[in-house]
N, C-alpha and C positions, 0 to 999 in steps of 0.2 A: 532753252538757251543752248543747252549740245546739239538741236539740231542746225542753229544760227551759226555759232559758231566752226561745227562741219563745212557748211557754206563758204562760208570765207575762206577756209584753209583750200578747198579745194580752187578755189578763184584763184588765189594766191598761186596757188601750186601749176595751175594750167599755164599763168601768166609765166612762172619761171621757168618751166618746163620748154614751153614754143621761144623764149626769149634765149635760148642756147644753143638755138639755130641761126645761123646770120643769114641763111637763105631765105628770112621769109619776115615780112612785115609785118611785128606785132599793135593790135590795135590796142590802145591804150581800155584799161578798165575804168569806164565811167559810173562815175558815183552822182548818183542823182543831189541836185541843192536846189533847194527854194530860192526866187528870188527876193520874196518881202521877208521880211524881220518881225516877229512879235512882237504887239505893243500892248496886250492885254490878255490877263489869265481867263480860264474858262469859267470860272469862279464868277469872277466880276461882270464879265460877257453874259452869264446867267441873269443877272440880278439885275442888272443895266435893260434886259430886253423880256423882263418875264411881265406875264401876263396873268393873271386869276383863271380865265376863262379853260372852258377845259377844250375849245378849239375857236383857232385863232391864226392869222399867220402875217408875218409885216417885214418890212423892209430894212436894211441896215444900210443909213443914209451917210456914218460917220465913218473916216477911215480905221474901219477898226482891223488889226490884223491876231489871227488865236493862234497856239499850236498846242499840238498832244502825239501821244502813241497809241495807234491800234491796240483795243483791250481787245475787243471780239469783235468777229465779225461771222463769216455762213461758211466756213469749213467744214465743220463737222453736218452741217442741213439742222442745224434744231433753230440757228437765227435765219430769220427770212428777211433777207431786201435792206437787210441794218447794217451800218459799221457802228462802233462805236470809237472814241476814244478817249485820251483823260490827260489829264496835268496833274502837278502837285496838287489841283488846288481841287478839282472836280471833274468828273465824266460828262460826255453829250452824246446824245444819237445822231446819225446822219442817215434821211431816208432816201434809199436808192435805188430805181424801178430795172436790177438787173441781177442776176444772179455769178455765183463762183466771183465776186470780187475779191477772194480770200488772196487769188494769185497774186494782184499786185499789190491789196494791201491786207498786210500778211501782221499778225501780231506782233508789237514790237516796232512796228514802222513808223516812224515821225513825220508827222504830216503840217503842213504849214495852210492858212488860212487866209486867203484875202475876202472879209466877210462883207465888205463894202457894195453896195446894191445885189447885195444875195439875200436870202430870204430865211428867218426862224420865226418859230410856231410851236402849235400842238398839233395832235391828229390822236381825239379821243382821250386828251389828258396827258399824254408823252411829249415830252418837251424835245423836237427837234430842228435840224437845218434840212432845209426840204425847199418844197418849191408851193404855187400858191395851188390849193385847190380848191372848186366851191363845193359846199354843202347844203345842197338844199333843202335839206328835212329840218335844219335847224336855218338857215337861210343866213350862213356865216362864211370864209373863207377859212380852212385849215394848213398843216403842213404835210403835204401829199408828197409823193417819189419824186425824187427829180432824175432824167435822164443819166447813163454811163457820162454821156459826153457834154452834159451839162457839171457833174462833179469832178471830171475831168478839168474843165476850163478854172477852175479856182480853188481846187485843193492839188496841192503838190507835195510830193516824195521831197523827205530830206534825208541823205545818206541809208543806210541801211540797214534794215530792222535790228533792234537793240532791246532784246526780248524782256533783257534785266530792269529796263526803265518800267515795266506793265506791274506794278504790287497795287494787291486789293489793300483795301481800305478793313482793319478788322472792326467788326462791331456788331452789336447784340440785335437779336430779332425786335426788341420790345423797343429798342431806339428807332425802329421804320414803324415796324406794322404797328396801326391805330394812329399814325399823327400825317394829314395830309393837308399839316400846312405851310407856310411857304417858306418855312427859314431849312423845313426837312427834306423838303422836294427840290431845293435847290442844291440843297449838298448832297441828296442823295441820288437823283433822278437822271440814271445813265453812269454810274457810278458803279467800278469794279466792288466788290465787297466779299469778305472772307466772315462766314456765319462757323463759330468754333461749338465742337460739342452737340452735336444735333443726329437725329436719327430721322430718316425715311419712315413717316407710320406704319406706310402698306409693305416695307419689305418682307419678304417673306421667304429669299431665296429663289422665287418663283415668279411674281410679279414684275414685268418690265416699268420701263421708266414711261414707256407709251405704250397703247395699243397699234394693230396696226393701220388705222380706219381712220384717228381724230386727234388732233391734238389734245395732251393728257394733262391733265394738272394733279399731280402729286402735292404731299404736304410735309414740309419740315417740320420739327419741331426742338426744342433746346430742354437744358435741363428744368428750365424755371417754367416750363409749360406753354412757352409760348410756340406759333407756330405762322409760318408765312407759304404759301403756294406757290410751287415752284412749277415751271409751264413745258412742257418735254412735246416737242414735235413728232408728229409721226413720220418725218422724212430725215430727223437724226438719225446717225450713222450708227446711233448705239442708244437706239429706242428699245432693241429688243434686249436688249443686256438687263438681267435681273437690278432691282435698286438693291443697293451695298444695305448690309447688315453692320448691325453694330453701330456706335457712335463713330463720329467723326466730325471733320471740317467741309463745309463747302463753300465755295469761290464762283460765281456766278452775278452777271449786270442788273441793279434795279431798275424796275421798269414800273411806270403806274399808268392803270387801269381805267377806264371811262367810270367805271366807280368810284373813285379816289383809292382804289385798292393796290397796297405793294405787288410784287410777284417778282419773282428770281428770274432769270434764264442762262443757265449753264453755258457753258462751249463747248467743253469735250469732256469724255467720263471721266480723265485724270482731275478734273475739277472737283471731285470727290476724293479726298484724302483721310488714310489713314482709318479706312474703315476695314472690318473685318474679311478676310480674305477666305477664311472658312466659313463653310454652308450647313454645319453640322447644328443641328436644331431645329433644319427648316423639313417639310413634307417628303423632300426624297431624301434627306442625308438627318436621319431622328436620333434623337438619342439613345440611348440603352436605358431600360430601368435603372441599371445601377450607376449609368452617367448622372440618370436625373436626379438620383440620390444624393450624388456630391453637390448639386447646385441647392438641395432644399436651403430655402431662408436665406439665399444669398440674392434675392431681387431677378434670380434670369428667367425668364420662360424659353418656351420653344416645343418642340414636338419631340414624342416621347413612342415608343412603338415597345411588347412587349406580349404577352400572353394571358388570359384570362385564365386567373385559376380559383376565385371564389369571390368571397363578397362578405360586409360585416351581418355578425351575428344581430340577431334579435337583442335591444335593449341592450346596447353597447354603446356607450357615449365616446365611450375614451378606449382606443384600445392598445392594452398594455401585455399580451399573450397570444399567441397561435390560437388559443383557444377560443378567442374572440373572433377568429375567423371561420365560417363554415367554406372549409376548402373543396365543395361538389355542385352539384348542378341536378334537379334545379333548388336555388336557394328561396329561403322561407321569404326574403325581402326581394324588393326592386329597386332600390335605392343607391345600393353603392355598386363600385367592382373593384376587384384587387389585381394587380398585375404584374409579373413578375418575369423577368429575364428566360427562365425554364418554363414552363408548362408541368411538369414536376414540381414543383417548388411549395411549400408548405412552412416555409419561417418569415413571418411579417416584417424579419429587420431587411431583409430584402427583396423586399416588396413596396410597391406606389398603391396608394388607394385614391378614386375619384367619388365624390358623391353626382349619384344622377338626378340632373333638375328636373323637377317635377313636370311632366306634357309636354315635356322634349321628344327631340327624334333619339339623342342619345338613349333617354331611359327605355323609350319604346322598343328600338330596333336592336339594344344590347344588355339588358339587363339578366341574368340568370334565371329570374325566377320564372320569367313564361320563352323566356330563349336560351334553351340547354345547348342547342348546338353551338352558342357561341364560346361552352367551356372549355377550356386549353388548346385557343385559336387566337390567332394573331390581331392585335388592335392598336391602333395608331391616335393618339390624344396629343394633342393642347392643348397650352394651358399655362401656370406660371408655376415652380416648384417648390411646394413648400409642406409645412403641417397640417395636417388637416386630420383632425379625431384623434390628438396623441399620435400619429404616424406618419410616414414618408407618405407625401398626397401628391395633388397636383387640385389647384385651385383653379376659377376664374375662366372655367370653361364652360357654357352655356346651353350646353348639349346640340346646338344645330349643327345640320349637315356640312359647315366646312371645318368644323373642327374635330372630328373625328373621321377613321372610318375602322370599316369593319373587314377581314378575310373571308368571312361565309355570310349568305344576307340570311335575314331574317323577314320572319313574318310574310308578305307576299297576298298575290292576290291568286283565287283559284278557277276565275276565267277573264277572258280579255279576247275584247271585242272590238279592236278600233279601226275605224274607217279614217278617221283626218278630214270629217267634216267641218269640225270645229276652226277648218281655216289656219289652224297654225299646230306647232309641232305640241302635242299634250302635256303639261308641266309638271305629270308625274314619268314623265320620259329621260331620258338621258340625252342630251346634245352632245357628243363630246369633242373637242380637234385636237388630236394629239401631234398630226405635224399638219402646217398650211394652214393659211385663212379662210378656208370656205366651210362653211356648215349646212345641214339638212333645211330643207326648206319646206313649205306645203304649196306648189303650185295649183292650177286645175286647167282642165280640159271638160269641155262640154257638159259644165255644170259638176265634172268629179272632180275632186278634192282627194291630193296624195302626198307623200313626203316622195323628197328625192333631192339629190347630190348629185354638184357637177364641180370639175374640176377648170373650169371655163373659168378665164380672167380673173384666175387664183395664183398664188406663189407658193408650187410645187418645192418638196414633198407633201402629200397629204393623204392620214389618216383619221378617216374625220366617220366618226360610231353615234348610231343613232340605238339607244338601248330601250327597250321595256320595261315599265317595271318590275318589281320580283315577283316570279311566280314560286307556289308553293302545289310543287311538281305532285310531293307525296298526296297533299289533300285533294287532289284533283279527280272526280271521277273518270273524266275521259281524256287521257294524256296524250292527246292527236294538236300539232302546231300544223298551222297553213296559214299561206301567205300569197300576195302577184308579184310579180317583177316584170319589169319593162325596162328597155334600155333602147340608147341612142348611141351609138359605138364607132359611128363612122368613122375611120380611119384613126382609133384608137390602139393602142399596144402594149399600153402600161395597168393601162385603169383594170380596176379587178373590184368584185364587186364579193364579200362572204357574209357565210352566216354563221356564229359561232352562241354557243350555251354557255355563260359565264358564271364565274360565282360568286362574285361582288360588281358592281355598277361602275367599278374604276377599270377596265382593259388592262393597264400599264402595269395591276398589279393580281388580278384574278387569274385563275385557273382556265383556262380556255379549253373546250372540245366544241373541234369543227365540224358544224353537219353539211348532210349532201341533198339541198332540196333541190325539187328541177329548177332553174333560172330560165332568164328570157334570153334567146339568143341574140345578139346584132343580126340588123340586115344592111344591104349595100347603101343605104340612104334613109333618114330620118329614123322613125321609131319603129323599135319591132309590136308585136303584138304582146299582149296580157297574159302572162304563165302562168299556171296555178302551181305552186312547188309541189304537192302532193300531199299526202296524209304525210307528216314527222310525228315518228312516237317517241316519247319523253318518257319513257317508264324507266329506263335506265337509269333517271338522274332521280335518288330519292331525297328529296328533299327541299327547300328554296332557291332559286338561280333566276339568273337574269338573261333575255334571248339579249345579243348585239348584232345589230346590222350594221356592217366597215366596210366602208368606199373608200378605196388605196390606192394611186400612182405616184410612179415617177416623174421626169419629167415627157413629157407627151405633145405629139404633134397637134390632136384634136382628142381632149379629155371628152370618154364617156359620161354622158346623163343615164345616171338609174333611177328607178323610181320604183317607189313600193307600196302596198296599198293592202287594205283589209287583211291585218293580222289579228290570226284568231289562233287560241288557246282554251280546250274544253268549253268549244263550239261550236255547233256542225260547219260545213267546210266551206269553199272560196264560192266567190260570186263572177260571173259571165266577164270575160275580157272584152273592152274597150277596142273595136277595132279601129285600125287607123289613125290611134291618136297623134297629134302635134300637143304636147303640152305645152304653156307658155310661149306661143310664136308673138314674138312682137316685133314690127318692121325696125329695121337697123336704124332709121334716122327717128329714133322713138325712146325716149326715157322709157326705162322698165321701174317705174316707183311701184307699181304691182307686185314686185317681188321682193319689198322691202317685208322685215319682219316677216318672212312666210307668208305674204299677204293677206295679214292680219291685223286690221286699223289697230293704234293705240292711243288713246287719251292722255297717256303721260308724256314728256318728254323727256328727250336721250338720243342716239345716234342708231345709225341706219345705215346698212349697205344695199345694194339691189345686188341680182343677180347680176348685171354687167359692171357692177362695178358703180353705181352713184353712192355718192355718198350724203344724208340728212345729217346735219348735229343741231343739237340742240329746239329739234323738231318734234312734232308728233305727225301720225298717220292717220288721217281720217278718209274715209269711205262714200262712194254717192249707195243711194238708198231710196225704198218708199216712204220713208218718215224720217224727221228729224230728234233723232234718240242719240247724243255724241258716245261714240265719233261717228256715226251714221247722219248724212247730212242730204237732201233730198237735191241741193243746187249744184251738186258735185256729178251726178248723174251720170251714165253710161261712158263705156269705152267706145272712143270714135268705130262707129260699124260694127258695134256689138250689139244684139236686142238681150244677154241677160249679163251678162259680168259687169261691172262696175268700176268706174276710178276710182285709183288711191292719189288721192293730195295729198302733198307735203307742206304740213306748218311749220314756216318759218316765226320761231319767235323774235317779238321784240326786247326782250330780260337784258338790258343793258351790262349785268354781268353774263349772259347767260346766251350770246346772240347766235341768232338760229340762221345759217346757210345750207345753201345745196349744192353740191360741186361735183359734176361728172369724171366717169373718168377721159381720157385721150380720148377724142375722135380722130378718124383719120378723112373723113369724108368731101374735107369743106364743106364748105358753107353758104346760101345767097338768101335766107329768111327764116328767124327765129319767130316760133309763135306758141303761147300758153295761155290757159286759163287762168284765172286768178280771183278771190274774193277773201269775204271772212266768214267765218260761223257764229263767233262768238261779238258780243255787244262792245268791240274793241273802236275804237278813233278816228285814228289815223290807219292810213299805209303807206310807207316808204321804204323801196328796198332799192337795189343797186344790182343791173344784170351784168355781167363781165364776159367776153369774148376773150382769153389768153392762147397767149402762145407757149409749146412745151419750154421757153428759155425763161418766161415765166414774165415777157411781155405784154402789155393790155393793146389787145387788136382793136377790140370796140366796148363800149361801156354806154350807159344810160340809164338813170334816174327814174325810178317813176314814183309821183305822190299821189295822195287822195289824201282833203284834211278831212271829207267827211263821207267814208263810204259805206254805201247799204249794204246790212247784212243780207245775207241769202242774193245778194246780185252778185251773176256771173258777169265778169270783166276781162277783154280779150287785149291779148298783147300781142304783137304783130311785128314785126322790123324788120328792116333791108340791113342783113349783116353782112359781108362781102368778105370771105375769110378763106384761106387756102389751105389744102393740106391739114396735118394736124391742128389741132384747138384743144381746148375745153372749155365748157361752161360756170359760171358760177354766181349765184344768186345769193346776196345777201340782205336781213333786215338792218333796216337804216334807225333804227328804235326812233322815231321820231318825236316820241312822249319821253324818253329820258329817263325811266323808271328801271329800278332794280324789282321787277316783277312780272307776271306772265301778263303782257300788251300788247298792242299793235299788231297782233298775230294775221299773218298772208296764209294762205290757202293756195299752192301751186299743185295743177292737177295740167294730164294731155300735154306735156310738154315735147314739141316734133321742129324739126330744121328741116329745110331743102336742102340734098343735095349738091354743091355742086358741079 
């Protein structure tokens, strides 16, 4: 409202300012009015034109006329293509195929309605004012986007946004979520609403509200346990903003699901009120032993950081003495640890004890009794803070890897042999991105298989560490590291490429010594040859560490590709350089799904980027191959012009909660013929998905349908089209679930997907 009211004062002020000139004609301040009158609430407009069906869309044949005030609308980018608004009496959506309409209608803005031969619907269960589209997977009409200049012609500005008319609706998760039937979807369905008392499950201080890759569905939850999904775009303004800590209130539009399912959609991050503005708890900002002390048995958790100085004695249930503690290393047990503020420290009143769960990574990789070095060394726990053994503890922590870590590693391996045949990065490895979106990948080149980082169609800064696991330097007979490097550097200036000895598997918080092995130099074009770094002797570091390979720029004209390959540790030494390589060349008017997941099929489903930038959600990656063993599928077969690499398809699922698309990034190329493979693997139906030709204004250039109610497995099916498109585009493929099922169905297989230039 201060900024509304700003507004006007300045109007005001400009009008009186030029009117105290006589030399000059001031043009009168026009206030926008409707010219029709309301003659009916949105409430009753709901209930008069509602339909069961969860798509649907029909005609308004009576003179009906509505009005309301912009709740929200795609300011902030987390609402796509929606306005909303609302009366005293209820919200509605209005679907609208154009983006940044925030400018003219602006929250707060009262809008008038002549609904008479205009069009309301569903589209997937969402009750909106749209325009008709057909559906042919379920062979109904829906309520699709309707044009700028179609919402233009029959919604009008009344006077001037009036931000104070926008109040949510207060009321309880348990009053939505689980009831979708019609007395609840009418009142609530586009309807501002304020949820009081609820927390973010995944905050953590650390986690955003989205990633950067997919739209994220977070989870609220209230004090009585209940919980609703709240839907964060990855093109809001404030995706990467950690979710708030602490309780609070949030204010965000109901929206329902093609599964009858609620789900929130915020506007902007001040829609979150009154939540904790300190991060002290969370992994970078921990408490102190003696902070977590004051909170014992008051219900808080959070993370705790502190120093290992012993562990409980033998046949100690309860313990009520120092004595009860063995304060050295190694202790007789592997069960507990004690930790305390100092490293020094030997009185239990201040001190935390954790018990270690049994076949955990906590007991294994920190317990005292077979890990001395971890005694009076820094360690980092969550957890909840309370009693535990008669003493100041910490409960409720599970012993895995995200809820601890440790300052020295432990345990370790005493050789290491890896080549990255395996097709993808090793998953006793480290991936880490400490700034930027891009991570290590496993490409190949004439049948080799290597890891390597590019800063190509990423968002600079990026430090982005491919780590080993621990070696254990001491027990090693022969402390000789080797390694190859190859690089692609052409016209690079930023990009740097190191190798450093760590001494915990976290960078941002280990000890770092940088070694000097040879690297590959850049040459004036494509890739250099295969380096062998040389004999690196480790005799220096006694004990456990971890090697990191960090691939670093700024911002860059043409980001270096590095690639590295056969790291060995107490093994004899490197293997013949690769000459000439082109890793990964694939022609520009050519999806690279190949470089999804490291180019390594996965059976599961979940989300996906390629190297240039596609993005899979809600897919999995399967394989052509000699046999049919999923995800290896024998009808998926060869890359166009290759006799041994193979395609990677992308499944799109049909999981009506769960729906599976493929969305490229920007072309710039134009367009004059889209064509792709297509089939199924699995004993699935139907297929119906939806190809989309967009424009970057987020435009549909061209669109088209395709079904099958009854297609053979293992047949390849060719898609083909005259798409006629200029300049930027992008692509995007989505399943049309044509079975209607909340479950893994109808699943597509998109493989070789190429355009003409043109």
């Amino acid at each position: 409202m201060k900024r509304i009211n700003q507004f006007v004062w300045l109007m005001l002020m400009a009008v009186l300012a030029v009117g105290c000139n006589d030399d000059f004609d001031v043009p009168p301040l026009v206030m926008p009015q409707a010219t029709h009158t309301p003659n009916m609430t949105i409430a009753d407009f709901k209930a008069q034109y509602w339909n069961d069906a969860r798509n649907f869309c029909d005609t308004v044949k009576e003179d009906v006329v509505i009005h309301g005030y912009v709740s929200a609308n795609d300011e902030t980018g987390n609402i796509y293509k929606y306005l909303f608004i609302q009366d005293e009496t209820g919200g509605i959506g209005l679907s609208v195929d154009a983006s940044s309409t925030y400018t003219t209608y602006r929250v707060g803005q009262e809008v008038v309605i002549n609904m008479k031969d205009r069009w309301i619907g569903k589209y997937n269960g969402q009750y909106l004012i749209g325009q008709p589209e057909w559906y042919a997977a379920q062979s109904v009409w829906e309520a699709g986007r309707m044009p700028l200049e179609t919402l233009k012609e029959f919604v009008e500005l009344n006077g001037l946004p009036k931000y104070e008319q926008v109040l949510p609706v207060v009321t309880r998760i348990a009053d939505v979520v689980g009831h979708s039937d019609r007395e609840t979807q009418l009142k609530y369905q586009g309807q501002l609403v304020k949820f009081q008392n609820v927390k973010w499950d995944a905050a953590d201080g650390v986690t955003p509200f989205a990633t950067a890759d997919a739209t994220t569905n977070r989870t609220l939850t209230d004090g009585e346990g209940h919980s609703i999904t709240v839907a964060n775009s990855n093109y809001a303004d404030f995706r990467a903003e950690p979710l708030p800590l602490g309780t609070g209130d949030v204010v965000g539009v109901l929206q329902m699901t093609g599964s009858d399912q609620w789900k929130l959609v915020i506007r902007y991050l001040a829609d979150c009120i009154g939540f904790e503005n300190s991060t002290k708890g969370t992994i970078n900002d921990p408490y102190t032993v003696a902070e977590a002390i004051e909170r014992v048995n008051t219900g808080r958790s959070g993370w705790m950081t502190g120093y290992v100085v012993g562990a409980v004695a033998p046949e100690v249930t309860e313990v009520t003495s120092n004595s009860d503690i063995e304060w050295k290393a190694p202790t007789t047990l592997a069960n507990t640890l004690v930790v305390a503020d100092n490293a020094d420290v030997t009185d239990f009143t201040q001190c935390v004890m954790i018990e270690l769960p049994q076949g955990s990574k906590l007991r294994e990789q920190a317990n005292l009794h077979d890990n001395v070095e971890v005694y009076k060394t820094q360690i980092w726990l969550q957890g909840e803070f309370a009693t535990v053994m008669g003493m100041n503890g910490i409960k409720g922590n599970t012993g895995s890897t995200g809820e601890f870590r440790l300052s020295v590693a432990t345990g370790g391996l005493t050789t290491l042999n890896e080549n990255f045949e395996g097709k993808a990065i090793p998953s006793d490895w480290g991936n880490k991105q400490i700034q930027g979106d891009k991570a290590w990948y496993t490409p190949s080149f004439d049948n080799n298989y290597y890891a390597a980082m590019t800063g190509y169609r990423g968002n600079a800064p990026f430090e982005s560490w491919l780590i080993t696991p621990a070696l254990d330097i001491k027990k090693a007979e022969n402390k000789i590291l080797t390694f190859r490097t190859q690089v692609n550097g052409y016209g690079s200036t930023t990009t740097k490429f190191e190798v450093y000895v760590l001494s915990t598997d976290d960078p941002t918080v280990a000890t770092r010594v940088k070694l000097n092995p040879v690297l590959a130099t850049p040459v004036a074009s494509g890739y250099s040859s295969w380096a062998e770094s040389g004999n690196i002797d480790l005799s220096a570091f006694d004990g456990t560490y971890y090697i990191g390979f960090v691939y670093s720029a700024t911002a860059d004209a043409n980001y270096a590709t590095w690639c590295l390959d056969d790291v060995k540790f107490n093994v004899a030494g490197g293997s013949d350089p690769n000459p000439n390589p082109e890793p990964g060349d694939l022609p520009d008017n050519r999806a690279d799904f190949e470089t999804m997941n490291g180019g390594s099929p996965k059976s599961s489903y979940g989300s996906f980027t390629s190297t240039l930038g596609w993005t899979a959600t809600n897919c999995n990656l399967l394989i052509g191959g000699t046999d049919d063993n999923n995800p290896t599928f024998k009808f998926i077969g060869l890359m166009p012009g290759s006799t041994t690499n193979y395609a990677m398809a992308v499944t799109i699922n049909g999981h009506t909660e769960k729906v599976g698309t493929i969305v490229s990034p920007v072309i710039s190329t134009g367009m004059t013929k889209l064509r792709f493979d297509y089939g199924i693997a699995y004993t699935d139906t139907k297929i119906a998905f939806r190809v989309e030709v967009n424009k970057p204004d987020g435009s549909t250039a061209w669109t088209k349908d395709v079904t099958l109610d009854n297609p053979e497995k293992f047949k390849v099916y060719n898609f083909e089209e005259s798409v006629d498109v200029t300049g930027e585009f992008t692509i995007k493929i989505t399943n049309l679930c044509p079975s209607q099922t909340a479950g893994n169905k109808d699943r597509v297989s998109i493989w070789n997907l190429n355009w003409d230039k043109k």
